[in-house]
C-alpha positions in Angstrom: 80.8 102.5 84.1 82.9 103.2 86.6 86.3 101.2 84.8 85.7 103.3 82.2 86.0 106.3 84.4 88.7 104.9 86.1 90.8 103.9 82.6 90.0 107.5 81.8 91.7 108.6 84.9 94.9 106.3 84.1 95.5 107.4 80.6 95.3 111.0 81.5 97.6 110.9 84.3 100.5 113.6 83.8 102.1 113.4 87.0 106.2 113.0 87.8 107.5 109.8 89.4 110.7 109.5 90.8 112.2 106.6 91.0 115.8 105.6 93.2 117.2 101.9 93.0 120.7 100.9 92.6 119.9 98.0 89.9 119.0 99.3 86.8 116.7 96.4 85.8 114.7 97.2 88.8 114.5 101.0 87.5 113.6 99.6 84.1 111.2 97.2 85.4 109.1 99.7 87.7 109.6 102.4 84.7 107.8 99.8 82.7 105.2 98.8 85.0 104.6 102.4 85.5 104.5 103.1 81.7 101.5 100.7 81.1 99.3 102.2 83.2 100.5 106.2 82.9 102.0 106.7 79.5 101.6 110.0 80.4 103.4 110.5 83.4 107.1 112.1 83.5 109.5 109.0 85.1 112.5 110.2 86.6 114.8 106.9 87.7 118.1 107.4 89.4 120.5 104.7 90.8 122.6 107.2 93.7 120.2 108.3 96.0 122.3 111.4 96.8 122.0 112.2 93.1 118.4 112.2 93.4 118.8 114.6 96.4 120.8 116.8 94.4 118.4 116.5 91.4 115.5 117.6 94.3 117.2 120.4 95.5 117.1 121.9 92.4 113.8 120.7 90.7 110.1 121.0 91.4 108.8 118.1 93.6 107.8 115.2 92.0 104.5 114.0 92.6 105.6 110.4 93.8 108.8 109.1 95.2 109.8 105.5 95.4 113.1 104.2 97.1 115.1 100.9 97.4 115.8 100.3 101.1 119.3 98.5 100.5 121.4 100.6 98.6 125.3 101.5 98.9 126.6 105.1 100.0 122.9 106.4 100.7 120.5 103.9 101.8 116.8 104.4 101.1 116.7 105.4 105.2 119.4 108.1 104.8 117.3 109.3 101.5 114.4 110.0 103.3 115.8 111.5 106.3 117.8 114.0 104.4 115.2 114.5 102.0 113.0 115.1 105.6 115.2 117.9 106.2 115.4 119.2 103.3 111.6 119.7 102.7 110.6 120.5 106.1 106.8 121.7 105.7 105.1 118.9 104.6 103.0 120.5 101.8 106.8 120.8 99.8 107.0 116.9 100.3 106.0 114.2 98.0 104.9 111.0 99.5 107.9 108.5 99.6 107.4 105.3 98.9 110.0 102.9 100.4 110.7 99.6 98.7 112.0 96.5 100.2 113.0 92.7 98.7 112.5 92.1 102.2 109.4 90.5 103.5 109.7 92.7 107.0 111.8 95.6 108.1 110.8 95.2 111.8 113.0 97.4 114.1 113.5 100.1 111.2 110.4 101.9 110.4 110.9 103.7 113.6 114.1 105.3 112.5 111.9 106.9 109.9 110.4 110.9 110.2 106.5 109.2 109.8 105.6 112.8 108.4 108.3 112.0 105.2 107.0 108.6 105.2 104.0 107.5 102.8 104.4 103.6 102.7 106.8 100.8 103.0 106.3 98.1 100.0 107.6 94.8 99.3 109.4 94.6 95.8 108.5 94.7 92.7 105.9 97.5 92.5 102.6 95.9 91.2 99.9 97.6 88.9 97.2 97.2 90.9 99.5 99.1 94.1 100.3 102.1 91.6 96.6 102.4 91.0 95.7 102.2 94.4 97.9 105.3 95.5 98.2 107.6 92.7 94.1 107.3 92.5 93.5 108.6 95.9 
């Protein structure tokens, strides 16, 4: 019984994910992953990160941010320490997920506000990772 509660869950999740990568296959790839398992959920994808800063700004917080590491003008490290001072109380935050096609980022995680930090993840996002996190 509990799947069935947990499917339950899934299909009646109504959140907002925001999602920032600079290849749009990516996007459409973690929009589609996302999809599958919340059909319900509002996906926000943008490939600037300062347009997603902008969009932010201006918006209600999302309920989930993810971010490419390695993109041009803005990196994903820039995103998250402007966003960091931006939002400074914590309960106006969302938890930002960072995403890496890089099997380490040793020597960078410390450059990082740990408060505006949720997770660093290796890409692509799985389904069994979104379901881990936007369960708890």
């Amino acid at each position: 019984m509990a799947s069935l509660n947990t499917m339950t869950m899934k299909t009646n999740y109504r959140k907002t994910i925001l999602l920032i990568d600079d290849d749009p296959k990516t996007n459409l790839y973690h929009q589609t992953i996302i999809r599958e398992l919340y059909p319900k959920a509002t996906i926000l994808t943008y490939l600037r990160a300062y347009h997603a800063i902008d969009y932010l700004a201006h918006h209600p917080t999302p309920d989930y941010i993810f971010v490419d590491l390695y993109m041009p003008i803005m990196s994903g490290l820039d995103f998250v320490s402007s966003y960091h001072q931006i939002f400074r109380r914590e309960e106006e935050r969302a938890p930002v997920i960072l995403l890496t096609d890089h099997p380490t980022i040793s020597g960078q995680r410390d450059r990082i506000p740990s408060a505006a930090l949720h997770d660093v993840v290796q890409k692509p996002l799985t389904s069994e990772y979104l379901s881990q996190i936007t369960l708890q």
